[in-house]
N, C-alpha and C positions, 0 to 999 in steps of 0.2 A: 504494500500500500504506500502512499504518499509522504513523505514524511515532515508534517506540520511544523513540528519544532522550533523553526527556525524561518518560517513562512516565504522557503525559498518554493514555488510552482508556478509551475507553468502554465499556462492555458495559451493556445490559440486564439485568433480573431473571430472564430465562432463558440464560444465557450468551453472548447472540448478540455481535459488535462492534456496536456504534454508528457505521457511517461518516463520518455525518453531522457527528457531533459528535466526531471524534478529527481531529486534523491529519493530514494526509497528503504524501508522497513521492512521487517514481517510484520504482519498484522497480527497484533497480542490476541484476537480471540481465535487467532488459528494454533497458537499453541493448545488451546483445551482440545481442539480434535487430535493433535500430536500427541500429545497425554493419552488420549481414550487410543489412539493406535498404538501405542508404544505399552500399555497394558496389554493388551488384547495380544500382540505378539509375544508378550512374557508368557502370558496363559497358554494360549494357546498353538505357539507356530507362526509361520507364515513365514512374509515379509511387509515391510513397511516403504510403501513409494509414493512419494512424495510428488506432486504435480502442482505449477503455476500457469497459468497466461499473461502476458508481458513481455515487454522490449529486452534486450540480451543484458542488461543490467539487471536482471530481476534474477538472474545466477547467483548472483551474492544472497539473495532472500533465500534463494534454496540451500545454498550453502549454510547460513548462519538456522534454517530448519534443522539441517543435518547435525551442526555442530550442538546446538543448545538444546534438544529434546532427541530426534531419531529420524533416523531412514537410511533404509540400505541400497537404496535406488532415488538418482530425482530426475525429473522432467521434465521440461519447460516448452512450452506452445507459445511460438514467437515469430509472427511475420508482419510485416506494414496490413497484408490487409486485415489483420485482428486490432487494429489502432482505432480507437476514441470508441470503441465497443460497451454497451449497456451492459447490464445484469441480462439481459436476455440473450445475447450474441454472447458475452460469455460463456452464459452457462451450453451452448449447444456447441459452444468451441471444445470447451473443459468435457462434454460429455462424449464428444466424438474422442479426445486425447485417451478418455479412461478409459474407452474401446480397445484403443490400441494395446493396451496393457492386459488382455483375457478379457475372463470374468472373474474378480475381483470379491470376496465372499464379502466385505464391509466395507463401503465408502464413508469416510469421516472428512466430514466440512467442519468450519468454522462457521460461528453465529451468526458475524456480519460483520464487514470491514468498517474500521473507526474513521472513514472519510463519509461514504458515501451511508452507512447506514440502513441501508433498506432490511439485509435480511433477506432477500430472493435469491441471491445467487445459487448458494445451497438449493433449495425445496427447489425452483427452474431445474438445476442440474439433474436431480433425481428425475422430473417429469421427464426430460428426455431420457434419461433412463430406464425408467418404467419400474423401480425397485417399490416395494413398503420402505415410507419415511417414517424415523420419528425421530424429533425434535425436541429441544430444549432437555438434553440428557445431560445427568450427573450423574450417574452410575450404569457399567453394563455388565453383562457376563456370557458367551455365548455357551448354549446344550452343544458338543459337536454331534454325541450319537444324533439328537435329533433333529440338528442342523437348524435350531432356533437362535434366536438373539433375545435376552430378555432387557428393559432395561427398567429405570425409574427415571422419570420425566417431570418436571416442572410444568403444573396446568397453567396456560397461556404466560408463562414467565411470571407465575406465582411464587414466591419463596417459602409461603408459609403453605400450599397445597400440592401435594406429591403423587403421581399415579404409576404405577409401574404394567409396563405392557410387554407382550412379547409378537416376535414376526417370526418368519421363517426366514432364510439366507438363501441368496443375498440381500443386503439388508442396506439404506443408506441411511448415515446417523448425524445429526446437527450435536453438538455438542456446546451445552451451554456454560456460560462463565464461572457460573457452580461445580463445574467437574470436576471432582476430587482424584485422580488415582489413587488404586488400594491396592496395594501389594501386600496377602495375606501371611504367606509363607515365609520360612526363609531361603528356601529356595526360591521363591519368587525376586527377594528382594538380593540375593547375588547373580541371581540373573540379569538385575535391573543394573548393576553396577558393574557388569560386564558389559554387556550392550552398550551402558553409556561412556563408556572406555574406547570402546569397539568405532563408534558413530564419531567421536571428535579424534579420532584416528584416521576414519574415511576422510574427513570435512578437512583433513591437511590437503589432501589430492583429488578433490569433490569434482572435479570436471573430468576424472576418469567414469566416474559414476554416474555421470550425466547425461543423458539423449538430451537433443534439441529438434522439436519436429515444426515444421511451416505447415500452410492450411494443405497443401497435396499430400503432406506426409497421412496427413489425418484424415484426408478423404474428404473437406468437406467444400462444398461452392462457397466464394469470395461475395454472393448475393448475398447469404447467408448470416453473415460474421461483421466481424469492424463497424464503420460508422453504416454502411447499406441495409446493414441488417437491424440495427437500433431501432425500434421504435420512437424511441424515447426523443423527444427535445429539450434543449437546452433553452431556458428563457431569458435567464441571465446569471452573470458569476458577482460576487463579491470578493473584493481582496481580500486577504488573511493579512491583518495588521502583524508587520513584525516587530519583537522588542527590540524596547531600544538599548543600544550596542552600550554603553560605558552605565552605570550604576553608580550614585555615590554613596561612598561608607567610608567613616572612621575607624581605623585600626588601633583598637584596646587594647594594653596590654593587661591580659589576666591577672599579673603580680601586681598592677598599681591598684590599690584599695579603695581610692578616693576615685578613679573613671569609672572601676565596677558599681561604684554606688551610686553613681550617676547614671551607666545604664540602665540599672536596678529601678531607677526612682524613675526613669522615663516610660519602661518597660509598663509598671505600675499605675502609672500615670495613663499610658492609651487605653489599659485596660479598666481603671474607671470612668473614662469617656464612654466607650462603649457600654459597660454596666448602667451609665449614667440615659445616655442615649435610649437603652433597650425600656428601660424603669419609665423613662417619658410615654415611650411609645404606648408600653403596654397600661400608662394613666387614661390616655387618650381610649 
């Protein structure tokens, strides 16, 4: 995702981002699906691969996937005609990419990315998919004999109401911010510290582990995909104010007694303004 921080982005004359030319992150709620996969391979098997769409800088996001949670494989879906692409053209980019990789017993998305926010990408991707979704998971466990997935889900992004469901596999899972990983054993849990040995040992030489595939690699029309296939319009952008660059502040030295007590007595001082402030408010 974009990386706000620093309110360096880009946009085009018609609203679009620039991905190419903004810095980029991982998107912190994609770590909770990382988690729920990197469980799920301790219990059970497998492998963990890892998949983006994005311009060839978006290697580093796979890479830092790899290195800070897990995967034994990464991906990435990157050509000009997947640029200024919706959650809709994504998600039929990203679902043709997962194709190419089998069939896959559990797709783990992230919740929603911290720019855009919607929350479609995931549930879109599965439509074209065609799997059972369930969403808003904190906890999962799959049956293998009976090739189920059961999990406990958040009712509509409830914290205080919990339901637990099961599907059959393959299965695709949104994973919400609540996702705890449980590692019961202790074999689960020197597994867990193998693996994550194992992964920032890959993430040294991460572009050996890497495919890179364009819209032909994937099979899919260029009508399809990028800005052609967007629904969506753009009506207008607002800039992202960025801070400002120099700060002033006083350098205390801790051993002088007499400065300390003067931060002390200012520190004390805003905080009865505000006491003072809140005591008005709530007269009124």
């Amino acid at each position: 995702m974009p990386d706000f921080r620093e309110g360096q982005v880009s946009f085009d004359e018609d609203g679009h981002l620039e991905r190419g030319k903004t810095p980029t992150v991982m998107n912190p709620n994609d770590r909770f699906a990382l988690e729920a996969a990197l469980q799920t391979r301790i219990r059970h098997g497998g492998r963990v691969s890892v998949m983006s769409m994005g311009p060839p800088g978006y290697k580093e996001v796979l890479r830092e996937a790899m290195e800070t949670v897990y995967a034994d494989d990464l991906h990435l879906v990157s050509d000009r005609e997947m640029a200024a692409a919706d959650t809709w053209a994504t998600a039929i980019t990203l679902s043709a990419g997962i194709e190419t990789l089998g069939e896959p017993d559990v797709v783990f998305a992230g919740f929603k990315t911290a720019d855009g926010e919607t929350g479609h990408t995931g549930p879109q991707t599965n439509w074209c998919l065609d799997m059972p979704l369930v969403t808003h998971v904190i906890s999962l466990d799959i049956d293998e004999a009976e090739g189920t997935l059961r999990a406990k889900r958040l009712v509509e992004g409830d914290i205080e109401e919990i339901e637990t469901v099961e599907t059959e596999l393959p299965a695709f899972v949104v994973a919400d911010p609540e996702f705890e990983p449980s590692y019961r054993t202790a074999g689960e849990r020197l597994t867990l510290k193998d693996l994550r040995e194992e992964t920032r040992a890959r993430a040294e030489n991460y572009e050996e582990h890497l495919t890179v595939r364009d819209h032909a690699d994937i099979n899919v029309d260029p009508d399809y995909i990028g800005l052609d296939g967007s629904p969506t319009i753009v009506s207008s952008v607002d800039p992202i104010p960025k801070a400002p660059a120099e700060r002033e502040a006083t350098m205390v030295d801790p051993e002088d007694t007499g400065a300390m007590q003067d931060v002390l007595g200012a520190m004390q001082s805003a905080v009865g303004d505000d006491a003072g402030d809140a005591a008005a408010a709530g007269g009124d």
